[in-house]
C-alpha positions in Angstrom: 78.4 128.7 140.1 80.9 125.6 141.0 80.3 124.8 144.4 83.3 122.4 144.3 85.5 122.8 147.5 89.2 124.1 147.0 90.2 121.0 148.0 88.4 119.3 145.2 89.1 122.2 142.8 93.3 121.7 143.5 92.4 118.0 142.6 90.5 118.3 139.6 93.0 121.2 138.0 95.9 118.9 138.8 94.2 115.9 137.5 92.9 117.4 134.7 96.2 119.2 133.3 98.0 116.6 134.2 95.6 114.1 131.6 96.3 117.0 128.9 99.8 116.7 128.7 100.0 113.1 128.4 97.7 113.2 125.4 100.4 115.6 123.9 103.1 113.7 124.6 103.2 111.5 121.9 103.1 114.3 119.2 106.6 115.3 120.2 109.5 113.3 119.1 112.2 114.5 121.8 110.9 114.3 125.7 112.7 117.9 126.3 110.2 119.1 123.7 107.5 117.4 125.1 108.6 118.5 128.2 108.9 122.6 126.8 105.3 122.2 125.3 103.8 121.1 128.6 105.5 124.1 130.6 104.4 126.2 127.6 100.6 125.0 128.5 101.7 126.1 132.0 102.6 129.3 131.3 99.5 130.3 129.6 97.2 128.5 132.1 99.7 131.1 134.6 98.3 134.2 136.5 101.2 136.3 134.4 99.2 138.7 132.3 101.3 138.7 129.4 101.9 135.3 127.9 105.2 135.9 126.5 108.5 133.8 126.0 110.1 135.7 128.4 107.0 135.9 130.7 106.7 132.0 130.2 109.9 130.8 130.4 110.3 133.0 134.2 107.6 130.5 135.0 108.9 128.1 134.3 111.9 128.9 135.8 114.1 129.0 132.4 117.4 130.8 132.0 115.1 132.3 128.6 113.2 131.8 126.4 114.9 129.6 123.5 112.9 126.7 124.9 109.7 128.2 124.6 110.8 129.6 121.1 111.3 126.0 120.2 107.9 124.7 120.9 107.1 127.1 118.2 109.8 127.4 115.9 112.6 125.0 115.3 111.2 122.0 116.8 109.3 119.2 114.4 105.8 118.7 115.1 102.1 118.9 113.5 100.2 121.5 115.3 97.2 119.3 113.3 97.8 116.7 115.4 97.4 118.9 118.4 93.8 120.1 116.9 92.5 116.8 116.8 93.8 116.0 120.4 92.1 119.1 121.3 88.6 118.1 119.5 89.1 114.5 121.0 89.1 116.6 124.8 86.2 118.6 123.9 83.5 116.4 122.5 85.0 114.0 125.5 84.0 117.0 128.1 81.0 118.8 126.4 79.2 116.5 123.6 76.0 116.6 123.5 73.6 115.5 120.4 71.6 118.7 119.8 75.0 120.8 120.7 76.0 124.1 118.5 78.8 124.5 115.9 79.3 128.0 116.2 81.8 129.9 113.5 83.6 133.2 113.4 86.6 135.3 113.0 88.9 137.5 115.4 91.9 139.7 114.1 95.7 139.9 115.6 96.9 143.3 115.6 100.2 143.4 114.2 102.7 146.0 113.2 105.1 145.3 109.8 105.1 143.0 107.4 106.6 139.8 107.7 103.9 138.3 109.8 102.0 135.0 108.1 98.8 136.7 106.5 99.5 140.1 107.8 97.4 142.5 105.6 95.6 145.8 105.9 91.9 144.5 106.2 89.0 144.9 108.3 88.4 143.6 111.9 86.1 143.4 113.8 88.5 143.2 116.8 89.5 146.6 115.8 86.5 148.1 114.3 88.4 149.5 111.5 90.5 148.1 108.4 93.9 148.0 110.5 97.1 146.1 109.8 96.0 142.8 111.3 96.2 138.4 110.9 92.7 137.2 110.7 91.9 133.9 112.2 88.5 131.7 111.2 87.7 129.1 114.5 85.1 126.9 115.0 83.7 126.7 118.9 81.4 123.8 120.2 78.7 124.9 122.2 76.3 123.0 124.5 74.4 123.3 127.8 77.6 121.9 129.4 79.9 124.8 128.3 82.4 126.0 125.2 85.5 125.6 124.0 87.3 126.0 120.7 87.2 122.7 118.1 89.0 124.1 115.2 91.1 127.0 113.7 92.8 128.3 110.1 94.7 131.5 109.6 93.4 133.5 106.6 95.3 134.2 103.9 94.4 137.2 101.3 95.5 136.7 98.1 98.2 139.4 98.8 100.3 136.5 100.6 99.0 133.5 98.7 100.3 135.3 95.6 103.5 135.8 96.3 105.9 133.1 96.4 108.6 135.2 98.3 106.4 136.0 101.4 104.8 132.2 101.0 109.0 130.7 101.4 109.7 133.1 104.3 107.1 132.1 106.6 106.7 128.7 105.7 103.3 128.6 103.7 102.9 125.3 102.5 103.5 124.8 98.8 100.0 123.1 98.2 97.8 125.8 100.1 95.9 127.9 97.5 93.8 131.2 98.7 90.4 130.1 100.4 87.8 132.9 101.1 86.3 132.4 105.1 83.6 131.1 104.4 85.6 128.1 102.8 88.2 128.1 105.6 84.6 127.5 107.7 83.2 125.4 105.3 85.8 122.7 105.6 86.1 122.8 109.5 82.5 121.5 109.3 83.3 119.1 106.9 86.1 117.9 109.3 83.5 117.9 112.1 81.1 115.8 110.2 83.7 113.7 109.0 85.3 112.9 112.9 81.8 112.4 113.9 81.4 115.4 116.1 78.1 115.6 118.0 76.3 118.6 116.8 72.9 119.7 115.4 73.0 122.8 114.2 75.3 125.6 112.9 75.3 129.0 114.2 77.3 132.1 112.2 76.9 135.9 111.6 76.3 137.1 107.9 79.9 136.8 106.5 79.4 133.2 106.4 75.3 133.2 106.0 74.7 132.2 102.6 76.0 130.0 99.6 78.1 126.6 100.0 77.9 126.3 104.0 73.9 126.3 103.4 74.7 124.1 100.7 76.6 121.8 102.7 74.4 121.9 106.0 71.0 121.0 104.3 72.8 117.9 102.4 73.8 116.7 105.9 70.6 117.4 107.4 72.3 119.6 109.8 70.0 122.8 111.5 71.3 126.0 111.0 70.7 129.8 112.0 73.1 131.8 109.8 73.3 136.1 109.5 72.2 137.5 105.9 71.9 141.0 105.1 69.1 142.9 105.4 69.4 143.0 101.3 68.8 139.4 100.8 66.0 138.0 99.5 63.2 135.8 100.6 60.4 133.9 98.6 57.8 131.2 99.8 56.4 128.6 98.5 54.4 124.9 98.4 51.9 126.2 101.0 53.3 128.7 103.0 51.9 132.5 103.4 53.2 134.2 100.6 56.2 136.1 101.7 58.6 137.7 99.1 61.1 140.2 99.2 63.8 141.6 100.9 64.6 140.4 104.7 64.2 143.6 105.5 61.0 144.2 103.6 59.5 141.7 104.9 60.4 143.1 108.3 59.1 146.0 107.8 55.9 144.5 106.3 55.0 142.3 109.4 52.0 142.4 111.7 52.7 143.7 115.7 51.2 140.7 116.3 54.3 138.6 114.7 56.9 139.5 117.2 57.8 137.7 120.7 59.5 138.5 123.4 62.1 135.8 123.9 65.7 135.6 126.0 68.4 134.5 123.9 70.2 133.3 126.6 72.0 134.5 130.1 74.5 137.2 129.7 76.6 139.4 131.9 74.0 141.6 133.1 71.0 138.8 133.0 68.8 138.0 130.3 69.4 139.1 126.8 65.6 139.4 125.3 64.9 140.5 122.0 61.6 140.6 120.0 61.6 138.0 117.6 59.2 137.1 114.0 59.7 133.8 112.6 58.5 133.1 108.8 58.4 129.7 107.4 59.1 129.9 103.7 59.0 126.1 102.7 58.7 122.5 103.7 61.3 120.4 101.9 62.1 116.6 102.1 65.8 116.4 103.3 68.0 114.4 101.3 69.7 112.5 104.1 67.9 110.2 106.5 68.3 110.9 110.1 67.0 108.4 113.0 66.0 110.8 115.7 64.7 114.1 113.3 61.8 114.6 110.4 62.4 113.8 107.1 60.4 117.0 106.3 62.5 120.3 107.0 61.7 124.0 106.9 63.3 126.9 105.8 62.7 130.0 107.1 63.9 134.2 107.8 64.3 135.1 111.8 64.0 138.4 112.5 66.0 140.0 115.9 64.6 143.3 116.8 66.5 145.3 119.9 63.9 146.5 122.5 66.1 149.6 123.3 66.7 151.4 119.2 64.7 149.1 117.2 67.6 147.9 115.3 67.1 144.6 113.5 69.4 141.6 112.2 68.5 138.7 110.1 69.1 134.8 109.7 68.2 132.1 107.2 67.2 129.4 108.8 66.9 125.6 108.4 65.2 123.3 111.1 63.0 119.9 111.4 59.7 121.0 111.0 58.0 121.9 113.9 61.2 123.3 115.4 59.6 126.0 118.0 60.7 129.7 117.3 62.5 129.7 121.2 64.6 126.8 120.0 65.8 129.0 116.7 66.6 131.5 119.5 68.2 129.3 121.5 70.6 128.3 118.9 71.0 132.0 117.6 71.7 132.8 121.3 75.0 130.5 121.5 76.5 132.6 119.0 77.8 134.8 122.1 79.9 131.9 123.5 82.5 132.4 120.8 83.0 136.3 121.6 83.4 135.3 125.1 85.6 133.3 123.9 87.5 134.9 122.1 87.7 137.0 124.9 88.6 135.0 127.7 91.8 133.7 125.0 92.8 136.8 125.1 92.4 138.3 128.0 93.6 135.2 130.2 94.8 132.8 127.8 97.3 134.9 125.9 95.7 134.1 122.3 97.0 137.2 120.5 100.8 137.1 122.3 102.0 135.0 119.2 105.7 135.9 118.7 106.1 134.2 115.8 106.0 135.1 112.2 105.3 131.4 110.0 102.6 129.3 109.3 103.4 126.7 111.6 104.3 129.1 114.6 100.9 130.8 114.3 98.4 127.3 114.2 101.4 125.9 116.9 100.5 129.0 119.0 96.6 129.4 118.6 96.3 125.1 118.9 97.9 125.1 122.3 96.0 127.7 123.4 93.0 125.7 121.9 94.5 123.3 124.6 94.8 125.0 127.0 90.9 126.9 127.3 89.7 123.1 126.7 91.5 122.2 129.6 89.2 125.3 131.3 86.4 124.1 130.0 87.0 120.0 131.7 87.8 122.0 134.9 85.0 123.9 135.0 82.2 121.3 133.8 83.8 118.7 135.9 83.3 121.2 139.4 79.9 122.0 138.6 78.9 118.4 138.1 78.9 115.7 140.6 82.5 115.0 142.2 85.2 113.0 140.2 85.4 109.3 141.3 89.0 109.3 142.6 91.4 106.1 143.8 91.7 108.6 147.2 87.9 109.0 147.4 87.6 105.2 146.9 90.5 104.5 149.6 88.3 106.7 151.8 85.0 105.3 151.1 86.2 101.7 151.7 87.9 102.6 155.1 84.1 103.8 156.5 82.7 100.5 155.1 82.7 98.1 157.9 84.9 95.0 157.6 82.7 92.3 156.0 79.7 93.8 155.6 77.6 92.8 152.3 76.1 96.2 152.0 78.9 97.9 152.0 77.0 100.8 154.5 78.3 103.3 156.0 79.1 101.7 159.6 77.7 105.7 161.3 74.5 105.5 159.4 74.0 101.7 160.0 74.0 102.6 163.6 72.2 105.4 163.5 69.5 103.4 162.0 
């Protein structure tokens, strides 16, 4: 809990928000629109509820909400840009080397059908197949916090197939249909490729298996991903022989096997599970790394629920030796993107998108990117040690007697 006085705490936001818009700045050709965009991350940083153009633009003390609209619509700007000045803010707050990449997907409620990638399909927002947008993100996690690195609206092949719907919103003539796991897929490629600090991937079973695994191993990058409880398992060069269905297997091991282990703090405390850990192989990674083995194993985690007994299961690849609480530890950050998720929408206004295009949706969900990044600074920055200021300097200096070496403090030089 931040122990940062208010004081401090008016500072830091101030300072903090203030930094974020002048990164923006230089995205925006026109100062008024530079201008509209930083009262725009204003507005959804605001205590209003509802984050929308009318709601905004009373903020920010607007006739309406045209210029608000603007940001979104008719102005010219790459809301890429802004996703790369957003990852720039986030590794700058939260990097750490042995940090999560977690990935999943929310769904936007919508009604009609003129909405980018509007489709009748399944949501786990909703719990049901409902008339929905689907967005893929990518959230760094560490022991410093979370925030959102990456994002990519999902298309079904409904609206990549049809040139009509494609022209009206603004699709881009190049973009061909990409299942999730490839809109995930390439947002770790992108991380790799900027040189994001992270060890290991995190993701539920929709993205568990096939080229992400691929990918990951090649780059000697950890990961803990969700499989069904169909998919197979088989060990080999020197391991216990285990093959057969995760759940099989499961079912198959000794009382003995399972630990009691927290995956992390939640709401109400602790979040313990009991967890079995197989190792299915050790295998020579094909990428050297300076601080990990060469020699990796792959494994099946097994997450049992203390209250019904219900299981899920991960694949797993590690540095061998990797302790079964670490593969917890990294399963466990898998929650920080639901909080997320939830915290954009509750308080950032992450599903108030009034647009209908391409651009306006990735313009939306960016700034908002922006604007729980700017969270994130505030809140890692109070609960570390206070920010070296030029007023705390000015301060500082006029205790320091004149002239003296030291520089003491002239109170505790007497007092001594």
């Amino acid at each position: 809990m931040s122990t940062a006085s208010l004081e401090v705490m008016l500072e830091l936001w101030s300072t903090i928000l203030r930094d974020a818009k002048d990164q923006i700045r230089p995205l925006f050709a026109a100062p008024s629109v530079a201008r509209s965009a930083g009262a725009f991350l204003d507005g959804l940083l605001g205590a209003e509820r509802r984050k929308t153009g009318w709601m905004r633009a009373e903020a920010a003390g607007d006739p309406g909400p045209w210029r608000q609209q603007a940001v979104l619509g008719r102005s010219q700007w790459d809301a890429d840009a802004l996703r790369d000045v957003v990852r720039e803010h986030v590794v700058e707050t939260l990097a750490e080397p042995d940090a999560v990449l977690v990935l999943d997907e929310t769904g936007f409620l919508k009604q009609g059908k003129a909405s980018c990638g509007v489709h009748r399909q399944y949501t786990g927002s909703a719990g049901k197949i409902t008339n929905c947008q689907i967005g893929v993100f990518a959230a760094y996690v560490s022991t410093k916090g979370h925030a959102f690195l990456d994002r990519a609206l999902y298309l079904p092949k409904a609206w990549t197939n049809d040139p009509r719907r494609r022209a009206a919103t603004h699709v881009p003539e190049k973009l061909a249909f990409a299942t999730k796991p490839q809109l995930a897929l390439t947002m770790i490629e992108r991380a790799i490729a900027t040189d994001v600090p992270f060890a290991w991937v995190a993701a539920d079973s929709v993205y568990g298996v096939g080229e992400i695994e691929m990918a990951l191993r090649r780059e000697a990058k950890g990961y803990v991903l969700g499989v069904a409880a169909s998919h197979r398992f088989n060990s080999w060069i020197d391991k216990p022989e285990v093959a057969g269905t995760a759940e099989g297997i499961a079912d198959a091991l000794d009382p003995g096997a399972w630990q009691r282990l927290s995956a992390g703090r939640g709401t109400k405390g602790e979040r313990f599970y009991d967890w079995a850990y197989c190792e299915l192989a050790d295998l020579e990674v094909g990428k050297k790394t300076d601080a990990r083995s060469e020699v990796w194993t792959r494994g099946l985690l097994v997450r049992r629920s203390i209250s019904d007994s219900q299981r899920a299961y991960f694949t797993t690849w590690c540095p061998a030796g990797t302790s079964l609480q670490t593969l917890v530890q990294v399963e466990g950050r898998r929650w920080a993107i639901e909080e997320a998720f939830e915290t954009g929408k509750t308080e950032l206004g992450l599903d108030h998108n009034e647009t209908r295009s391409w651009h306006g949706w990735h313009r939306h969900v960016s700034l908002v990117m922006l604007a729980f990044a700017v969270l994130a600074r505030v809140r890692q920055r109070a609960n570390g040690p206070p920010p070296k200021t030029e007023r705390r300097a000015k301060l500082v200096r006029a205790m320091v007697a004149p002239g003296d070496p030291a520089g003491r403090d002239p109170a505790r030089a007497t007092a001594h």
